[in-house]
N, C-alpha and C positions, 0 to 999 in steps of 0.2 A: 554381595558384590559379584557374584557368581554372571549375573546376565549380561549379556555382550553388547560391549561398549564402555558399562561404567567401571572399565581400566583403567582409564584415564583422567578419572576419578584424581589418581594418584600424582600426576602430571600437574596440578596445584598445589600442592601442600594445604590440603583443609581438611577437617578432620569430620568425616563424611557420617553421620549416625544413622540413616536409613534412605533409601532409595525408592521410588516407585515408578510404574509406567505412565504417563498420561498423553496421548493424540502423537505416535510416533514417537516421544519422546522421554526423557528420565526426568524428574523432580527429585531436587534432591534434598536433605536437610543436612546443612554443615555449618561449622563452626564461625563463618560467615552470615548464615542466613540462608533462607532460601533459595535454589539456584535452581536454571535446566538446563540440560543436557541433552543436546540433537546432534545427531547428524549432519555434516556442511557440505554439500555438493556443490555448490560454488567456486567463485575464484578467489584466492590470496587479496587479490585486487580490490574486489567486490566487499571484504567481511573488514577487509584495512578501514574503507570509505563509512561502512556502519558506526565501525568502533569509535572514529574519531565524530562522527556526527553526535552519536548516541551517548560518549563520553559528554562532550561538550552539552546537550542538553541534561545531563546529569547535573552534572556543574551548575546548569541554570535552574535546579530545583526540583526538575520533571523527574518523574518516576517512569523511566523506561528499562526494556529488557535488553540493557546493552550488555557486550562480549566481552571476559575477560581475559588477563592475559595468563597463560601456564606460567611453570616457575620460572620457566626458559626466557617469559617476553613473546611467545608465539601466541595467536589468536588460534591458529588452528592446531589440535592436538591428534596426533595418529598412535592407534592404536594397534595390538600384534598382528590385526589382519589388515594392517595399510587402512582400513577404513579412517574418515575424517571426522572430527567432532570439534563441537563450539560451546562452551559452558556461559552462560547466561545470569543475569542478573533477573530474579523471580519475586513474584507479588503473591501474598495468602488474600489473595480476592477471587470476586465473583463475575462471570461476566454482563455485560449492564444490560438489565433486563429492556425488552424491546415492550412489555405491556407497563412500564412503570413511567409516565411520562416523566417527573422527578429524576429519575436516574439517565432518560435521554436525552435532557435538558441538560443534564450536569456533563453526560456525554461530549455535546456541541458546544458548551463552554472550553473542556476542557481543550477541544480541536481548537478554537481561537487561540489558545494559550500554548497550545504545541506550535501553530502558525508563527504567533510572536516570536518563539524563540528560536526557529530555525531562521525568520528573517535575519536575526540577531547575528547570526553566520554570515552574513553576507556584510550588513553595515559595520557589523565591528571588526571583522575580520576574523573572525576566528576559528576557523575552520583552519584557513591557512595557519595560524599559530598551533592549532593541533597539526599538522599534519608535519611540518619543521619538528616539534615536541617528538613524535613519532619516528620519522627519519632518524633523528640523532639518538633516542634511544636505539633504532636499529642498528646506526653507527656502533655506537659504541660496546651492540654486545659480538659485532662483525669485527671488532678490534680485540676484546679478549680472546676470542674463538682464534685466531691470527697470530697471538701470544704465546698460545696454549702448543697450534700447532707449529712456528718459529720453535718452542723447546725440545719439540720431539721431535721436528725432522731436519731441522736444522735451516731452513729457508726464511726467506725474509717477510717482517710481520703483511706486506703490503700485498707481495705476492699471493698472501692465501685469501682476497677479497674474491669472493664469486661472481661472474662476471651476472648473476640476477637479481644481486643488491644492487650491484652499480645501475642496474638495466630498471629496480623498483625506486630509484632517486632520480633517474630521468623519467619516469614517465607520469603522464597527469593524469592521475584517478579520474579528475572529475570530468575527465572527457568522453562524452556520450555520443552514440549513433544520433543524428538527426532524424529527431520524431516525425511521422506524419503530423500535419497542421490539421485543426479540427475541421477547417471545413473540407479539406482532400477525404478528410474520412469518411465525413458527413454524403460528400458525393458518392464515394464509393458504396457505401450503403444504402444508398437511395437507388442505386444501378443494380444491386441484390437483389433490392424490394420489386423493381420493375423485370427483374428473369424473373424470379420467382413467381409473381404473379401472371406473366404469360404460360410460363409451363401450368401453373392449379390452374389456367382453364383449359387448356388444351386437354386436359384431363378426361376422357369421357365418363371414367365410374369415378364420381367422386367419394373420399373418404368425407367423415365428420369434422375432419378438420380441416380439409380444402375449403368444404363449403364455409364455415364462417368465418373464410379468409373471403372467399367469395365477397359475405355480404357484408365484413368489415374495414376493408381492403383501403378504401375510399378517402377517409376521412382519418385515417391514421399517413394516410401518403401523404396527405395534405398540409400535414403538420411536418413531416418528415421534409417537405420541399420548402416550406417555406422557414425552418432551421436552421438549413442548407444553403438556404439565401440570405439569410443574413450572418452566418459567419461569412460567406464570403465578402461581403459587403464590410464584414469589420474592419473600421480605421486602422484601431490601432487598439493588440492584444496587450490586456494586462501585462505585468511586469512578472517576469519566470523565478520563482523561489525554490527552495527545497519542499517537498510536500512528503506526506506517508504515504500515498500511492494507493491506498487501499483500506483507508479509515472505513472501520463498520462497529456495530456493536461489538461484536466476535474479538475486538482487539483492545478492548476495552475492560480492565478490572475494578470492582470495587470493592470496599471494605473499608474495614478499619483501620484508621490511618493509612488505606490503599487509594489510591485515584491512579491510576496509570496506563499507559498506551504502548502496545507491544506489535510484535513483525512488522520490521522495517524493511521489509524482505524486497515491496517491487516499492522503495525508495526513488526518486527519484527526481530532477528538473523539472517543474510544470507551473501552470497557476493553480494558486492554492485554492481556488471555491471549486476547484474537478474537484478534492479530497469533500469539498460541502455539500457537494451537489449527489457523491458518492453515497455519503451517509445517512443525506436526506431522502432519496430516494428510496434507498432500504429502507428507514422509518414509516415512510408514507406509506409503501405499498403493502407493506402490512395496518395501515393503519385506514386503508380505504381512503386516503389524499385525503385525511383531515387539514380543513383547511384552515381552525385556530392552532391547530398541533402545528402545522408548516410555518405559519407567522411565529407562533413562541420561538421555535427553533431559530427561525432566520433571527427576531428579535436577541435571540438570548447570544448568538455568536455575533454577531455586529456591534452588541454594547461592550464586547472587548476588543473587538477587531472591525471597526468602520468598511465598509465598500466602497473601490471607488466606483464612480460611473461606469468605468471599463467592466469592471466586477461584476455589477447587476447586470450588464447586457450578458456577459457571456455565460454568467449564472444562467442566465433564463433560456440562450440558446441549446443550454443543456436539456435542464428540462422539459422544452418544448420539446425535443426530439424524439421521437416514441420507441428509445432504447429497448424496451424488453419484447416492445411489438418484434423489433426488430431479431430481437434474440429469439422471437418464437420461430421465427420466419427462417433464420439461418440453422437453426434445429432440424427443422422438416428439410432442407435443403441438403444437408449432411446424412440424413438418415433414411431407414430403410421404408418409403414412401408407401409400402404395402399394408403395413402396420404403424400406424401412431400412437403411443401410448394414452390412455384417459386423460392423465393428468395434463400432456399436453393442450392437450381437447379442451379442459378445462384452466386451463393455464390463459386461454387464448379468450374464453366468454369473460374471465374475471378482467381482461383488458378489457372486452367491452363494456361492463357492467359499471367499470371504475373512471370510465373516458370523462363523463359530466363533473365528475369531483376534480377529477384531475384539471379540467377545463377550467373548473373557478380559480383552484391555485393559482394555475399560470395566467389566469387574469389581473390575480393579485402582484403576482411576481413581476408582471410587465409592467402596472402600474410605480410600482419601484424602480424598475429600471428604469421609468422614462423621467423620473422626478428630479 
């Protein structure tokens, strides 16, 4: 226990048998189970909104890596050097292999099944009932603390309320900055794509990766403008759930008796097929846009979780957008223009090479949508 941080180890009352490091963080084994132990640079605010989320999908069966509380009732625990830390609920699994179609299948299930229950939050209300549940334990351990110090200093239990509990009972978690709308995005990137592309010709020595911007420039825009045209054209956007923000394989454990989904970290308000669209896209693009691999996938999240019509359009406006074209694009635009790394170089042929696969998908995928 000698490595710094797992201090606070002690801050739980669990009976801790071994420790190790893994990706930033402690793994630990104690008298509870398996647990981790990170670092929280976050806010109060922020790790409250997790626990209760993350709690309540507990509650609903799900295997997640929710926050527990120290002996105090605190989410977050500080250690001798003020540092922050969050101890975690941990899984003995593997992460879901990306060549095991089986396991990415059970992946996108699984994602339907975290969908369902986060809606669950909403129609049943109970998020709100966690978060009342939450408050009042915080009440009530701001009223022993008020007791404790009424004995010793003699002033009144009411007087010792901190004026930042009163100030974390007024204020609403789940109030967020106003996201950019997809298609505001969608424009704004398509206004990247057009600088960008005026400066690589203005260019007179071209690099290797100017040029097969040069010659693939074209017919990636084309897709990119008419993405851009019909989100803006969207009637009327799906309906805004809780999502995980950042569903990939990478957050995904398996094993025995393990099925679980972990970093809730960019959590957040949106429509949930961005989280599908997210995850599909990583499978695909390692999989060269296989296009029965894309159908299983869609088939296999849809027979738990139906689409609406709203769904499949904006599903498709996703993928029709040529996202990584576009991430190549703003790489060379941020970097140092004199030198391009290979892989870039190469980064950019494997978009061309995969554009005809990718093309049948979203033939398929449009075909859905328009059903």
């Amino acid at each position: 226990m000698s490595e710094r941080g797992t201090g606070v180890l002690e801050q739980y009352g669990l009976e801790v048998s071994k420790t190790w490091r893994t990706r930033g963080a402690f793994l630990c084994e104690t008298s509870q189970g398996l647990k981790l132990l990170k670092e929280w640079t976050g806010s109060d605010k922020r790790i409250q909104l997790e626990y209760e989320v993350l709690s309540a999908l507990t509650e609903a069966g799900l295997q997640v890596d929710c926050c527990i509380q120290n002996a105090e009732g605190n989410l977050v625990s500080i250690d001798e050097d003020q540092a922050r830390y969050v101890l975690r609920d941990w899984y003995g699994g593997r992460e879901c292999s990306t060549r095991e179609s089986g396991e990415i299948l059970t992946a996108a299930k699984l994602l339907a099944k975290l969908h369902q229950a986060l809606r669950c939050l909403d129609t049943e209300n109970i998020l709100e009932k966690k978060q009342e549940e939450f408050r009042r334990e915080q009440r009530k351990r701001e009223e022993r603390k008020a007791l404790e110090a009424a004995k010793e200093g003699g002033q009144k239990p009411e007087e010792s309320e901190t004026a930042e509990i009163k100030k974390a009972e007024s204020e609403d978690i789940l109030c967020q900055a106003q996201e950019e709308s997809l298609a505001e995005m969608l424009a704004r990137h398509n206004r990247e794509l057009k600088r960008t592309r005026s400066f690589v010709k203005s260019r007179k020595k071209k690099t290797d990766f100017e040029l097969v911007v040069i010659g693939g420039f074209e017919k990636f825009y084309r897709q990119a403008e008419e993405a851009a045209g019909l989100a803006a054209a969207f009637p009327v956007c799906p309906k805004n759930w809780w999502c995980h923000g950042e569903y990939s394989h990478h957050h995904v454990l398996l094993g025995e008796g393990v099925l679980a989904v972990t970093d809730f970290s960019r959590m957040r308000r949106g429509i949930q097929v961005s989280d599908l669209y997210y995850f599909m896209r990583k499978i695909l693009e390692k999989h060269r846009w296989n296009l029965k691999l894309g159908c299983r996938l869609l088939d296999t999240y849809t027979a738990v979780l139906p689409l609406t019509g709203e769904e499949w359009k904006y599903l498709y406006i996703l993928f029709l957008y040529p996202e990584k074209y576009w991430k190549q694009m703003n790489y060379y635009v941020n970097s140092n223009k004199a030198w391009i790394p290979a892989r870039n170089v190469d980064k950019l042929r494997v978009l061309e090479n995969q554009f005809e696969a990718r093309a049948l998908f979203l033939e398929e995928l449009k075909e859905r949508a328009e059903a």
